[in-house]
KOLGU-4560 file (N, C-alpha, C; in nm, 3 decimals, padded with zeros to 5 digits):
<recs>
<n_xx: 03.738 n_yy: 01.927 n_zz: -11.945 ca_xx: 03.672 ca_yy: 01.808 ca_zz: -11.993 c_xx: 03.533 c_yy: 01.804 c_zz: -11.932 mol: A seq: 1 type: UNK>
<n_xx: 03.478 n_yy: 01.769 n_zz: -12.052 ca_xx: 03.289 ca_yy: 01.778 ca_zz: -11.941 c_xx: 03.268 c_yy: 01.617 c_zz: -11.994 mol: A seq: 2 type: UNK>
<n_xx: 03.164 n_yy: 01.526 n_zz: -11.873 ca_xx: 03.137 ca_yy: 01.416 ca_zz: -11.884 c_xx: 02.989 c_yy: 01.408 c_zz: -11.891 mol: A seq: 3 type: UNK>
<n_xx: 02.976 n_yy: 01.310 n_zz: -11.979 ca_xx: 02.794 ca_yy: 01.288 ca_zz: -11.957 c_xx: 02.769 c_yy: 01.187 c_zz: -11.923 mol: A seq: 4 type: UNK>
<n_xx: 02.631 n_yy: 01.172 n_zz: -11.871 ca_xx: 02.569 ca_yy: 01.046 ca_zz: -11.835 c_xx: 02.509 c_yy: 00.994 c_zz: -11.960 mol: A seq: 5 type: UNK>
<n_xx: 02.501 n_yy: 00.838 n_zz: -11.941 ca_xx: 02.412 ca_yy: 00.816 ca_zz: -12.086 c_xx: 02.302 c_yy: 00.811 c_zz: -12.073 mol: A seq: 6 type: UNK>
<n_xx: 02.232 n_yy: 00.866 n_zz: -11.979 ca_xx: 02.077 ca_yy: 00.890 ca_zz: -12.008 c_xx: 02.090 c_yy: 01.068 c_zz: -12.096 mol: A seq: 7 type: UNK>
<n_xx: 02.204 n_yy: 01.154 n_zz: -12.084 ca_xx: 02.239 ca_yy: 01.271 ca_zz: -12.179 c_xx: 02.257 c_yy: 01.219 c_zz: -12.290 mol: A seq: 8 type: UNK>
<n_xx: 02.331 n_yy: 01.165 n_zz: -12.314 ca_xx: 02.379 ca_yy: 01.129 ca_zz: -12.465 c_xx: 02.222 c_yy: 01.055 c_zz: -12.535 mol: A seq: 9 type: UNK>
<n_xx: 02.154 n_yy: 00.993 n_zz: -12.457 ca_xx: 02.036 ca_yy: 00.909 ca_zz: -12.546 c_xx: 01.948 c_yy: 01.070 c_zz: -12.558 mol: A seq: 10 type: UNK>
<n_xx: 01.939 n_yy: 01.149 n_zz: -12.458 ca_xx: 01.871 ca_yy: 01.282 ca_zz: -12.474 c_xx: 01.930 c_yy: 01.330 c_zz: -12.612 mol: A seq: 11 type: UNK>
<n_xx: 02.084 n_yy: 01.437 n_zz: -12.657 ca_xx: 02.105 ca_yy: 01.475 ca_zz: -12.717 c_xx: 02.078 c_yy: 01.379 c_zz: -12.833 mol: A seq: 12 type: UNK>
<n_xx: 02.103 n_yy: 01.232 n_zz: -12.876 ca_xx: 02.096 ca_yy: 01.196 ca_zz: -12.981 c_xx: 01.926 c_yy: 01.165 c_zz: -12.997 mol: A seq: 13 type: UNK>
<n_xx: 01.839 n_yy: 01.160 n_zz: -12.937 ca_xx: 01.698 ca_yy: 01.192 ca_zz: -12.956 c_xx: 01.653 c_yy: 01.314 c_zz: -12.993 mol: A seq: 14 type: UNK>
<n_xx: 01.720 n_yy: 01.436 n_zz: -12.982 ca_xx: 01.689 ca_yy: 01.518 ca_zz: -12.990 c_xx: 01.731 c_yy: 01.584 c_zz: -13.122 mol: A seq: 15 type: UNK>
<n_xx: 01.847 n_yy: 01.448 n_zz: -13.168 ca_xx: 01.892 ca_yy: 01.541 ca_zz: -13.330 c_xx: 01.990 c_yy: 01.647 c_zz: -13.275 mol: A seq: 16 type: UNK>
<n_xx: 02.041 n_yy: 01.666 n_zz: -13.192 ca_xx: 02.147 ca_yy: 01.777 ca_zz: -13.189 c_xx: 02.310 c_yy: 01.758 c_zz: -13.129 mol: A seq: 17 type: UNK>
<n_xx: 02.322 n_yy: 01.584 n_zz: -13.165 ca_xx: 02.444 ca_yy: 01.547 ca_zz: -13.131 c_xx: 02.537 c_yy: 01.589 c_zz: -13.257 mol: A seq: 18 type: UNK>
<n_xx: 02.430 n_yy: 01.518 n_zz: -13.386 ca_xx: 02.558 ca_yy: 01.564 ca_zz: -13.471 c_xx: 02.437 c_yy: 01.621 c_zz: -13.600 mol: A seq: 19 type: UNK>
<n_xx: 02.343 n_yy: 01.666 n_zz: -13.549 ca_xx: 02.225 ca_yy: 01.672 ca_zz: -13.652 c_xx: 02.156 c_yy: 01.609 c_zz: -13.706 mol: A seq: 20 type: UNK>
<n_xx: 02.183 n_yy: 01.498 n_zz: -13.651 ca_xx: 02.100 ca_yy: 01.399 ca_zz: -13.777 c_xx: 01.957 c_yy: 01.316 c_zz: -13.662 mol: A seq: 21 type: UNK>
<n_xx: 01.877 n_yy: 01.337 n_zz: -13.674 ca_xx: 01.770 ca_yy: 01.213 ca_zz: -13.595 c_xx: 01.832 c_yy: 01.068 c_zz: -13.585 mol: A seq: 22 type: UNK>
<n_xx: 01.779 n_yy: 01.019 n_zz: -13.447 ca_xx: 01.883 ca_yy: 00.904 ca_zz: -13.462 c_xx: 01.789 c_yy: 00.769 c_zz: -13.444 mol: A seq: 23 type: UNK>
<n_xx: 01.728 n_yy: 00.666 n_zz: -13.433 ca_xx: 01.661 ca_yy: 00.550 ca_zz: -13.399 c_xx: 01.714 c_yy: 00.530 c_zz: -13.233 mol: A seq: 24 type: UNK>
<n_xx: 01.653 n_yy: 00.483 n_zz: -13.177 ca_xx: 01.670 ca_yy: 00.402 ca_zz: -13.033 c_xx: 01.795 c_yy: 00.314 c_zz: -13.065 mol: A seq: 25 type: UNK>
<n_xx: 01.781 n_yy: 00.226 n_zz: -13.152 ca_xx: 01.859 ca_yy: 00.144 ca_zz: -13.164 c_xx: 02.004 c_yy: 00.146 c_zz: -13.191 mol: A seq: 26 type: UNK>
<n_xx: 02.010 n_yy: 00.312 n_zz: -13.292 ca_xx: 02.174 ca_yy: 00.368 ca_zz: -13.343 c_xx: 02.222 c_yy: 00.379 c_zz: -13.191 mol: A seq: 27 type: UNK>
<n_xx: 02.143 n_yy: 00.467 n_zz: -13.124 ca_xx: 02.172 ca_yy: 00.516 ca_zz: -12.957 c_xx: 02.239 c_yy: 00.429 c_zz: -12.903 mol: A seq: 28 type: UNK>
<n_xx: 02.166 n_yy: 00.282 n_zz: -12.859 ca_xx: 02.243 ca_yy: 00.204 ca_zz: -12.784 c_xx: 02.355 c_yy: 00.124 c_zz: -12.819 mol: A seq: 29 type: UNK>
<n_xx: 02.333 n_yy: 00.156 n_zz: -12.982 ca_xx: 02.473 ca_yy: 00.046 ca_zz: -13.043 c_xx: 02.635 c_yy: 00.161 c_zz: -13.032 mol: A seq: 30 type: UNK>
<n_xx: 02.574 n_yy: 00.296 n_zz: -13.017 ca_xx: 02.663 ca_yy: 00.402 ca_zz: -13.027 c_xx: 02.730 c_yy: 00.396 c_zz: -12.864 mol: A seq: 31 type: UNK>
<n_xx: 02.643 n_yy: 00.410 n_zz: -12.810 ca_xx: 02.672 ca_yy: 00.362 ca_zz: -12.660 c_xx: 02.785 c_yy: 00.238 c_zz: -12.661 mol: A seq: 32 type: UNK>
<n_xx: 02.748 n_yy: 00.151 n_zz: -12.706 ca_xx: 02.823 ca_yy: 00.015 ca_zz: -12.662 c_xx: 02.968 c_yy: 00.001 c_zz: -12.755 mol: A seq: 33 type: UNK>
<n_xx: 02.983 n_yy: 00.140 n_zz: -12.851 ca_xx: 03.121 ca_yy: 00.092 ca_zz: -12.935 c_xx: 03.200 c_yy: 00.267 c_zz: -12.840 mol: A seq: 34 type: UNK>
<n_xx: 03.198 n_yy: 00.273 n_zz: -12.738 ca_xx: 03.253 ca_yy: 00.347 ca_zz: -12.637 c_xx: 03.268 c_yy: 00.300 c_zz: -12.526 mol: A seq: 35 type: UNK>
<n_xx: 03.378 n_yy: 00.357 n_zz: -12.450 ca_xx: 03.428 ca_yy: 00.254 ca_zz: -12.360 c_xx: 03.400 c_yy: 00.313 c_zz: -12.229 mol: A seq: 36 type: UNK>
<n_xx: 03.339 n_yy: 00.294 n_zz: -12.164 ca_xx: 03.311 ca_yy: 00.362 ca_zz: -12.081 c_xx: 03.404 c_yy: 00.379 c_zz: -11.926 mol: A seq: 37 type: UNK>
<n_xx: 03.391 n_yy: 00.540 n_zz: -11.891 ca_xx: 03.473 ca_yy: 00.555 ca_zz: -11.820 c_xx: 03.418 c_yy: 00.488 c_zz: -11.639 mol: A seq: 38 type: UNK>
<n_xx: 03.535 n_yy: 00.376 n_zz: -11.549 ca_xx: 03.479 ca_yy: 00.339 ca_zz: -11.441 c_xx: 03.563 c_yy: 00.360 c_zz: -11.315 mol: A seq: 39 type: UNK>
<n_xx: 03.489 n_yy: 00.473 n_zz: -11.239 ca_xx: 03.518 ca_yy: 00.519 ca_zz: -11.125 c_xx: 03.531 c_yy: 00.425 c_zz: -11.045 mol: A seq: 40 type: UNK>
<n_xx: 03.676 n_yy: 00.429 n_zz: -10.960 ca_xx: 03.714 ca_yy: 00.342 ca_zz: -10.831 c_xx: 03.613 c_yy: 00.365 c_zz: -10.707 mol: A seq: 41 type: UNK>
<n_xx: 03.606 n_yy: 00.207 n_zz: -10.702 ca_xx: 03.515 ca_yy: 00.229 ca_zz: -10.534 c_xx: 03.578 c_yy: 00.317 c_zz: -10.437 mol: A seq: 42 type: UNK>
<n_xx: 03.553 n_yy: 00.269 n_zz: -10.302 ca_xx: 03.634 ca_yy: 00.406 ca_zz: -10.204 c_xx: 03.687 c_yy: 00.291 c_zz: -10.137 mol: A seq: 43 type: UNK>
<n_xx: 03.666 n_yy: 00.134 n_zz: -10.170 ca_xx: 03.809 ca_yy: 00.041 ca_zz: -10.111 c_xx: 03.885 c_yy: 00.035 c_zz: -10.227 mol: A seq: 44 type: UNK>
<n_xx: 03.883 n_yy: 00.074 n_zz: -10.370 ca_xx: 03.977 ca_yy: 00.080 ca_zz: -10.502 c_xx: 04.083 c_yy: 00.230 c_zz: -10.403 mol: A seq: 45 type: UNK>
<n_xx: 04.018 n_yy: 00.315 n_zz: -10.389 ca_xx: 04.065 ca_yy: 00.400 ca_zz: -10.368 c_xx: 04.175 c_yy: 00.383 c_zz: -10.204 mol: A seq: 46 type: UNK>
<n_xx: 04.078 n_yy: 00.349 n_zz: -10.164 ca_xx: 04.163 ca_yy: 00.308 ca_zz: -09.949 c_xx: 04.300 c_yy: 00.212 c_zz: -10.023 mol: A seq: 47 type: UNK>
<n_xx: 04.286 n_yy: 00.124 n_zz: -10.090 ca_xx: 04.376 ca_yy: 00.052 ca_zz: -10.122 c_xx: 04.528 c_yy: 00.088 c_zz: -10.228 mol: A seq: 48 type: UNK>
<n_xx: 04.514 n_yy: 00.160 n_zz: -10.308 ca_xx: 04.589 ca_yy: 00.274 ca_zz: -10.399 c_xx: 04.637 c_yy: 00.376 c_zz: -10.285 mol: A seq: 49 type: UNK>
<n_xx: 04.564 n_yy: 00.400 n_zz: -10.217 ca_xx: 04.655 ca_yy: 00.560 ca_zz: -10.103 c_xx: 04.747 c_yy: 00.452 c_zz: -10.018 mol: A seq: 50 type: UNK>
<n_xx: 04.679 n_yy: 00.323 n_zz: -09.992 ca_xx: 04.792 ca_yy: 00.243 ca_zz: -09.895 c_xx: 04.878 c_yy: 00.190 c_zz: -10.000 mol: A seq: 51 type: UNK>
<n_xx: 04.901 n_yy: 00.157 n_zz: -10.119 ca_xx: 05.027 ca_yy: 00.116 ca_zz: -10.211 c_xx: 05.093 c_yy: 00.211 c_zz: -10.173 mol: A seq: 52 type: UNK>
<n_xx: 05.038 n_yy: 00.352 n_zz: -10.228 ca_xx: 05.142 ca_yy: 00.467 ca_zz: -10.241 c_xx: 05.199 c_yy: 00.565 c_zz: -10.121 mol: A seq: 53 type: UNK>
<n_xx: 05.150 n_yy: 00.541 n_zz: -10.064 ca_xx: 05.185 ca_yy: 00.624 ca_zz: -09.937 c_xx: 05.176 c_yy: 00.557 c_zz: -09.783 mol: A seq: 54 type: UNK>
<n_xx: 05.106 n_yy: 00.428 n_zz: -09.814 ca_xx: 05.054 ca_yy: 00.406 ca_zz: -09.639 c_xx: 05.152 c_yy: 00.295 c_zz: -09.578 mol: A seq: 55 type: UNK>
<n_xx: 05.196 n_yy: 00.199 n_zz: -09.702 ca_xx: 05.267 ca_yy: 00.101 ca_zz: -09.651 c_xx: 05.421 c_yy: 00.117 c_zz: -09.584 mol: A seq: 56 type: UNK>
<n_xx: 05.444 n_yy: 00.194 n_zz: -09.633 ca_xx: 05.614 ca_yy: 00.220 ca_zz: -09.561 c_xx: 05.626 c_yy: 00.357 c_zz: -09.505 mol: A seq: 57 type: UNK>
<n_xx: 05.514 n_yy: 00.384 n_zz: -09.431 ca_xx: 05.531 ca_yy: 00.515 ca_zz: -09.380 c_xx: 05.570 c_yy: 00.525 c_zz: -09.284 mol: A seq: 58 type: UNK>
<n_xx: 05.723 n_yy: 00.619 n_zz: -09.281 ca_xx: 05.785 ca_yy: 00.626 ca_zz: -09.223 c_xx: 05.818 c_yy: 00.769 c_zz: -09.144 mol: A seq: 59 type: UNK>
<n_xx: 05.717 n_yy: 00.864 n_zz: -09.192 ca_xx: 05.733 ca_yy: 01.011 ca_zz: -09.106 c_xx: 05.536 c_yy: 01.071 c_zz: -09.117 mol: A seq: 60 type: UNK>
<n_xx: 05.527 n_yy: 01.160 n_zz: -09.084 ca_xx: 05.455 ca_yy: 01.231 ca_zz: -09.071 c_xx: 05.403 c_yy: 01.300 c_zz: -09.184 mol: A seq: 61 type: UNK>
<n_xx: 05.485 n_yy: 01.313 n_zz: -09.274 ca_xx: 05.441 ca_yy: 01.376 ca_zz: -09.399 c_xx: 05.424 c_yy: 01.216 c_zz: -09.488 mol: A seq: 62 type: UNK>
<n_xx: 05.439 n_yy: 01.137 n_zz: -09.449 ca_xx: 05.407 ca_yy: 00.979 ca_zz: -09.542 c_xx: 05.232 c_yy: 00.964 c_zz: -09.527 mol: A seq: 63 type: UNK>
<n_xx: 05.211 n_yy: 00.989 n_zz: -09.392 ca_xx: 05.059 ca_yy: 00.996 ca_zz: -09.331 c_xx: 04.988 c_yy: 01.112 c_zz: -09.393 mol: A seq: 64 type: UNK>
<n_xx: 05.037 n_yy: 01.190 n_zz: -09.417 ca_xx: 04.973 ca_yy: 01.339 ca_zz: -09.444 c_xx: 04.938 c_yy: 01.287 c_zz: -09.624 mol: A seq: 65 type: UNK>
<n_xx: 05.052 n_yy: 01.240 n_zz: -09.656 ca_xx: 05.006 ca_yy: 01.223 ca_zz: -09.827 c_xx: 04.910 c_yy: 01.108 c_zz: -09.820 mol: A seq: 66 type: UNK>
<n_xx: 04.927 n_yy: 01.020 n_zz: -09.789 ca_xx: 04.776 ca_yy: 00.870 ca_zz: -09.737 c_xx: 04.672 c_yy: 00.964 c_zz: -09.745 mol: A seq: 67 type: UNK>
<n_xx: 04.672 n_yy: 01.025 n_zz: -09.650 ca_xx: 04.516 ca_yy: 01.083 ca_zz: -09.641 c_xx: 04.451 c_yy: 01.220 c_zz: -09.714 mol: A seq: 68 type: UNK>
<n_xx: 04.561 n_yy: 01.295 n_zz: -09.776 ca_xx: 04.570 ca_yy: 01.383 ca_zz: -09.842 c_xx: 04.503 c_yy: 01.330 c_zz: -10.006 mol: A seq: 69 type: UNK>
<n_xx: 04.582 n_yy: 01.185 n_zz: -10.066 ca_xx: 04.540 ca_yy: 01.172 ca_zz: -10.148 c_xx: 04.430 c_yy: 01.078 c_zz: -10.132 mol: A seq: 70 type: UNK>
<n_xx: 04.394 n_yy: 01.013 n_zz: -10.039 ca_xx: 04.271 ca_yy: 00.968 ca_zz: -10.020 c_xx: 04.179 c_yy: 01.027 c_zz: -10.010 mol: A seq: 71 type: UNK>
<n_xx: 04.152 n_yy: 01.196 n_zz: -09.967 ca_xx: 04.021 ca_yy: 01.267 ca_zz: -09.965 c_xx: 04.038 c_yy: 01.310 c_zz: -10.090 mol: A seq: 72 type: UNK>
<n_xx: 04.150 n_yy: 01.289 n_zz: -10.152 ca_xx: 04.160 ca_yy: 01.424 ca_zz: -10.289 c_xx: 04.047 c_yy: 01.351 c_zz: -10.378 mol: A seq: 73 type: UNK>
<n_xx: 04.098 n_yy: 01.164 n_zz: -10.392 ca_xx: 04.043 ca_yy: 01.107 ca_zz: -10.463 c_xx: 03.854 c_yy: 01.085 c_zz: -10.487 mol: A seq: 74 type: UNK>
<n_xx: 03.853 n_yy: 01.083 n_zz: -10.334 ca_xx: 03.729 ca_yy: 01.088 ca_zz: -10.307 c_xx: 03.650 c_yy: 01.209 c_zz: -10.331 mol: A seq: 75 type: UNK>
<n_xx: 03.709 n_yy: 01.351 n_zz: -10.364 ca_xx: 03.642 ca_yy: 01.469 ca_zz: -10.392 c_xx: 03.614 c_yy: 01.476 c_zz: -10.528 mol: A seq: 76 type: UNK>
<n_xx: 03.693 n_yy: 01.414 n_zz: -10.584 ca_xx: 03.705 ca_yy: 01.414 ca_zz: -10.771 c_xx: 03.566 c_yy: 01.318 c_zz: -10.748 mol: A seq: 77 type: UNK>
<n_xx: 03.592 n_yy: 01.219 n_zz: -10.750 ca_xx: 03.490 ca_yy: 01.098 ca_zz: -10.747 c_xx: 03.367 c_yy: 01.165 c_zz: -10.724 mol: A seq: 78 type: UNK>
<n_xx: 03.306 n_yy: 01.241 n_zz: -10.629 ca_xx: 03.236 ca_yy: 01.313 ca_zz: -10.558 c_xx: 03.160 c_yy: 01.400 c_zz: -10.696 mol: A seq: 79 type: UNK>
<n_xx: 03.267 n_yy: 01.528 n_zz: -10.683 ca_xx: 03.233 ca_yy: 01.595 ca_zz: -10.817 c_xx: 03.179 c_yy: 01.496 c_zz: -10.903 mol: A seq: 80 type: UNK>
<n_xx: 03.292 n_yy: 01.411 n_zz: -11.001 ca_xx: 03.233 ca_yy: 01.327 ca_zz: -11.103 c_xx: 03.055 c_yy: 01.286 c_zz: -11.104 mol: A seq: 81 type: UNK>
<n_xx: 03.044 n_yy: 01.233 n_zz: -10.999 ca_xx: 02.924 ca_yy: 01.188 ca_zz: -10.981 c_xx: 02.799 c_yy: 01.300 c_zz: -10.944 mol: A seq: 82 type: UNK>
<n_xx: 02.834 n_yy: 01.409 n_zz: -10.915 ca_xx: 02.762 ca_yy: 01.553 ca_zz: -10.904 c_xx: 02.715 c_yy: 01.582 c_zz: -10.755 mol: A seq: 83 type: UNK>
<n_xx: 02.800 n_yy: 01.553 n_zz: -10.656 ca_xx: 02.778 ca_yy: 01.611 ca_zz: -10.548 c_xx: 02.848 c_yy: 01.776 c_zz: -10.535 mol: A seq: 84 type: UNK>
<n_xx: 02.787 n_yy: 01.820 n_zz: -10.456 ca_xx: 02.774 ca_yy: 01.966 ca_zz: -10.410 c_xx: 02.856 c_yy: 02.009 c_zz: -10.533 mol: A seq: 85 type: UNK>
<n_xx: 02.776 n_yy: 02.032 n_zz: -10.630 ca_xx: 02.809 ca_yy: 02.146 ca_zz: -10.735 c_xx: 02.819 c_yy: 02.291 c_zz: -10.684 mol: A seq: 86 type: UNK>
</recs>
């Protein structure tokens, strides 16, 4: 899956090579707004989801290991997503 930013998408559809056709400013942003856009969890969305699933009843060592296991995982996706260290 590849994601764009919408300053890409106003590029490609300025440029005529989204779907070929030249587009107005205005198709752009109305095209924009009938898509739903995808919204990345903060990193307390995220601290809070690893403690539902793993942090609150942890009861061994491997309960702790998944907390923080899927707490950096989340935060690396997030990371990527947003284009750190490509």
């Amino acid at each position: 899956m590849k994601l764009y930013t919408e300053e890409h998408l106003k590029l490609f559809y300025q440029l005529g090579k989204f779907d070929g056709i030249a587009r107005r400013e205005t198709d752009v942003e109305e095209e924009i707004k009938n898509h739903l856009p995808i919204e990345l969890p903060s990193d307390e969305e995220i601290s809070e989801e690893s403690m539902d699933l793993y942090g609150k009843l942890s009861a061994s060592l491997n309960d702790v290991l998944q907390y923080k296991a899927f707490k950096r995982g989340a935060k690396w996706v997030l990371n990527k997503i947003q284009g750190g260290e490509q």
